[in-house]
C-alpha positions as CSV (number, residue, x, y, z in Angstrom):
1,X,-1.1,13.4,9.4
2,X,-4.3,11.3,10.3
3,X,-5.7,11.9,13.6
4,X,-7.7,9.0,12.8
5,X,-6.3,6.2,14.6
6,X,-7.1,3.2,13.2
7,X,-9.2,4.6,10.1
8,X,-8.5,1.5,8.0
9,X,-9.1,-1.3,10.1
10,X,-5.8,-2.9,10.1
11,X,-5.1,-3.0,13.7
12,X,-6.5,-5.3,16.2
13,X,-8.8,-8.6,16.6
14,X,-10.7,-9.3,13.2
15,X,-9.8,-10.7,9.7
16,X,-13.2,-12.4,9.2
17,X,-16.9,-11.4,8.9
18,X,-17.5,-12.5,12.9
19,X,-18.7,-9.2,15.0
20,X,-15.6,-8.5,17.4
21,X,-16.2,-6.0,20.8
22,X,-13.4,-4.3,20.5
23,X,-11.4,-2.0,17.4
24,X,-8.6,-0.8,18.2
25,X,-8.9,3.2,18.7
26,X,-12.9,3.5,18.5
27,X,-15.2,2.5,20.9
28,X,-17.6,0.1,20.2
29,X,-20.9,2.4,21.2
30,X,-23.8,0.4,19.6
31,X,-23.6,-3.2,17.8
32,X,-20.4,-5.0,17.0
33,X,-18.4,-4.5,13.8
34,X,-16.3,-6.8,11.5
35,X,-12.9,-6.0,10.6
36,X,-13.0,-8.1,7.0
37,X,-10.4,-8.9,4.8
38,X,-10.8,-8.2,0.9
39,X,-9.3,-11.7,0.4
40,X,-12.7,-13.1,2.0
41,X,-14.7,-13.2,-0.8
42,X,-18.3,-14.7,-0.6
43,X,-20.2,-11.3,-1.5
44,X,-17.6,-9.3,0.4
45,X,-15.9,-6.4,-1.7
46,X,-12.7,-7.8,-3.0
47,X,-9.0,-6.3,-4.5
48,X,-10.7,-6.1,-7.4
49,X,-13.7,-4.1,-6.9
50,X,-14.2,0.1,-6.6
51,X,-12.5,0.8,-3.8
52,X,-9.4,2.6,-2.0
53,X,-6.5,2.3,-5.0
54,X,-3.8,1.8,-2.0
55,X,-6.2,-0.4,0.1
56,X,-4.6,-2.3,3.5
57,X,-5.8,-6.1,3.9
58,X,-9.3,-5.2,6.1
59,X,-12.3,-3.0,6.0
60,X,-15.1,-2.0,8.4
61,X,-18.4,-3.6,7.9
62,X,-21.3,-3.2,10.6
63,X,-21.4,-7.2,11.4
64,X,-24.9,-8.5,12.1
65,X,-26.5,-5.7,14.3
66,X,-28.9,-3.5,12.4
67,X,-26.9,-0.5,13.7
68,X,-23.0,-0.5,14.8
69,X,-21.3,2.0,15.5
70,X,-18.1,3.3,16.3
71,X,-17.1,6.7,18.0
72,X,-13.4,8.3,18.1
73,X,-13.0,11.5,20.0
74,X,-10.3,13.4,18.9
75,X,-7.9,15.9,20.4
76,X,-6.7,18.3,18.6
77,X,-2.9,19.8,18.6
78,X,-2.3,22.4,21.6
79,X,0.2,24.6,19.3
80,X,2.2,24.6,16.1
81,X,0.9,25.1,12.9
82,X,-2.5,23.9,13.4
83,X,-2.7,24.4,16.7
84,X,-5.1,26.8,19.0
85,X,-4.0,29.9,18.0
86,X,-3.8,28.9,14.5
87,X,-7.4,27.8,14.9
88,X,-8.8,30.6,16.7
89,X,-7.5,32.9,13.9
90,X,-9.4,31.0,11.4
91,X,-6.1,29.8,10.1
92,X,-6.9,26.0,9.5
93,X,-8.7,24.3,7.5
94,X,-9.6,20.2,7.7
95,X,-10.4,17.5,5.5
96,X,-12.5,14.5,6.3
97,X,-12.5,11.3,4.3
98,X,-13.5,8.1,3.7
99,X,-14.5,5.1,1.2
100,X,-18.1,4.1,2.1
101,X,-20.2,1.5,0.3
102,X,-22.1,-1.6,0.3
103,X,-23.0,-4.8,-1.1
104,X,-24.5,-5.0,-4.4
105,X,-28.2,-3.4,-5.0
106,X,-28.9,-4.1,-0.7
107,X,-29.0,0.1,0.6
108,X,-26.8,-1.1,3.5
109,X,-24.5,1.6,4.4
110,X,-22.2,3.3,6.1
111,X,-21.9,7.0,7.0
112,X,-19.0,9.1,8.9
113,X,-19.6,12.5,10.7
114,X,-16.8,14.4,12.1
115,X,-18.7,17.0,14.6
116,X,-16.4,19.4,16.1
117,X,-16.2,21.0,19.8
118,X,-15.6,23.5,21.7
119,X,-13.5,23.6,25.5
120,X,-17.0,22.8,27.1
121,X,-18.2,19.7,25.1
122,X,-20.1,22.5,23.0
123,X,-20.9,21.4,19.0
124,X,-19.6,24.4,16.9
125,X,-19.0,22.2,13.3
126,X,-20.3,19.1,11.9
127,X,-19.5,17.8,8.6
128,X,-21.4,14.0,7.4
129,X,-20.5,11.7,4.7
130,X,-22.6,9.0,3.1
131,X,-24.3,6.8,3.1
132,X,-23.6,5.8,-0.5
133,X,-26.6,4.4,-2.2
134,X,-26.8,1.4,-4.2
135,X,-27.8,3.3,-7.4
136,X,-24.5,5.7,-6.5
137,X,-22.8,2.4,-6.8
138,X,-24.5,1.3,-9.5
139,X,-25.7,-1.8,-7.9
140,X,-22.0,-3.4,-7.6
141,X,-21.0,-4.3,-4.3
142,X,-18.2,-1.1,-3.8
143,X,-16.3,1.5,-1.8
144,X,-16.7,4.9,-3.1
145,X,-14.6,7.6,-1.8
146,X,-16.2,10.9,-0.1
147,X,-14.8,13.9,1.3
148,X,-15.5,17.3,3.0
149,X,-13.3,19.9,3.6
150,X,-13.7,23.5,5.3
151,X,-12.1,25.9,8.1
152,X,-12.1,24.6,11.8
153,X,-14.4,26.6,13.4
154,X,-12.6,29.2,15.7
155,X,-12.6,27.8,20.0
156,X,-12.6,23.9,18.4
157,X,-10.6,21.6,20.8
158,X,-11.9,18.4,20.1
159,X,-13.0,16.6,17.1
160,X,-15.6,13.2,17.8
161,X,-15.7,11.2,14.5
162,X,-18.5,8.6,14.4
163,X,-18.8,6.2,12.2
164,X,-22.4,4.1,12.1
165,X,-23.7,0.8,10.1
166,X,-26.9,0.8,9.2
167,X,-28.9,-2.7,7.8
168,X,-31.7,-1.5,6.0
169,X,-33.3,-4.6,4.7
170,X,-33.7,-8.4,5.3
171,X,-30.9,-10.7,5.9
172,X,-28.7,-10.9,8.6
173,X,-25.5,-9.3,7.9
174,X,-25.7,-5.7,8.2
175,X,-23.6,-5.2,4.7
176,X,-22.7,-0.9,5.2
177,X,-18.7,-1.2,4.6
178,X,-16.2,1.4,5.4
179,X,-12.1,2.3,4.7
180,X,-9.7,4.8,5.1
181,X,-11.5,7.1,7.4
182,X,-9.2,9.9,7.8
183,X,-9.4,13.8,9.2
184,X,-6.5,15.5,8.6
185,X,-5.6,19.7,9.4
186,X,-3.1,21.8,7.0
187,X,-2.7,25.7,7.8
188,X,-3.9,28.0,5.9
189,X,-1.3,30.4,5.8
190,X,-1.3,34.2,6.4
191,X,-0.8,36.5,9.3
């Protein structure tokens, strides 16, 4: 299951390239995003170009601030199979993913870290993906998908996934584009 909530921007105000204040389950810490639909067009990424192969009708894109960004803090499950004793054990193990890109040769971009904490507010794990460059994309405006995967660190409570826009040259849209942000936990098995 995603803890993620609202990792593909469906939900909520949006469905053109104007900056909204508020997505639905982030919090709007810097900037203000655009929840745009593929079926947009005018430079956007489209249906038809690299991205997620079961894509919604939106993405993320960082509107016209030179930074946005987003922040999610997660709570992790109390019990079950993934739960605290599961992770204190060293018994589970997460995945973080997401489709990042950007428009055409512009190094626009997007980039996702999931940082991991203790009881206290304490950082114990951080894992980063992105940005993707244009030459990754090979100049096409795109969504390429990136992932990290490893053990939740032992005492972890609470997972805060940021995600951040970044406009890196001229123009006024800030062109970093994001979909299908998700952090999921499987067990690991064993006794």
């Amino acid at each position: 299951m995603n803890l993620v909530v609202n990792g593909d921007a469906e939900s909520g105000a949006g469905g053109s390239a104007d900056p909204v204040t508020t997505v639905r389950g982030w919090k709007v810490v810097q900037g203000a995003p655009a929840l745009v639909p593929y079926s947009l067009g005018g430079g956007y990424p489209t249906p038809s170009d690299p991205g997620p192969a079961r894509r919604g009708s939106r993405f993320f894109s960082g509107g016209d601030s030179p930074r946005t960004a987003l922040v999610q803090d997660v709570t992790l499950p109390r019990s079950g199979p993934t739960g605290r004793g599961a992770v204190d054990a060293g018994k589970v193990r997460y995945t973080v993913t997401a489709w990042l890109g950007g428009y055409a040769g512009q190094e626009d971009g997007a980039r996702l870290s999931v940082e991991f904490r203790d009881a206290k507010g304490t950082p114990v794990a951080l894992s980063v993906l992105g940005p993707v460059s244009a030459a990754e994309r090979e100049g096409r405006t795109a969504l390429l998908e990136r992932a990290a995967a490893a053990q939740v660190p032992p005492g972890a409570r609470t997972a805060r996934v940021l995600l951040v826009f970044t406009r890196s040259g001229g123009g006024t849209s800030n062109d970093g584009y994001a979909d299908a942000v998700s952090l999921t936990l499987e067990p690991t098995g064993g006794r």
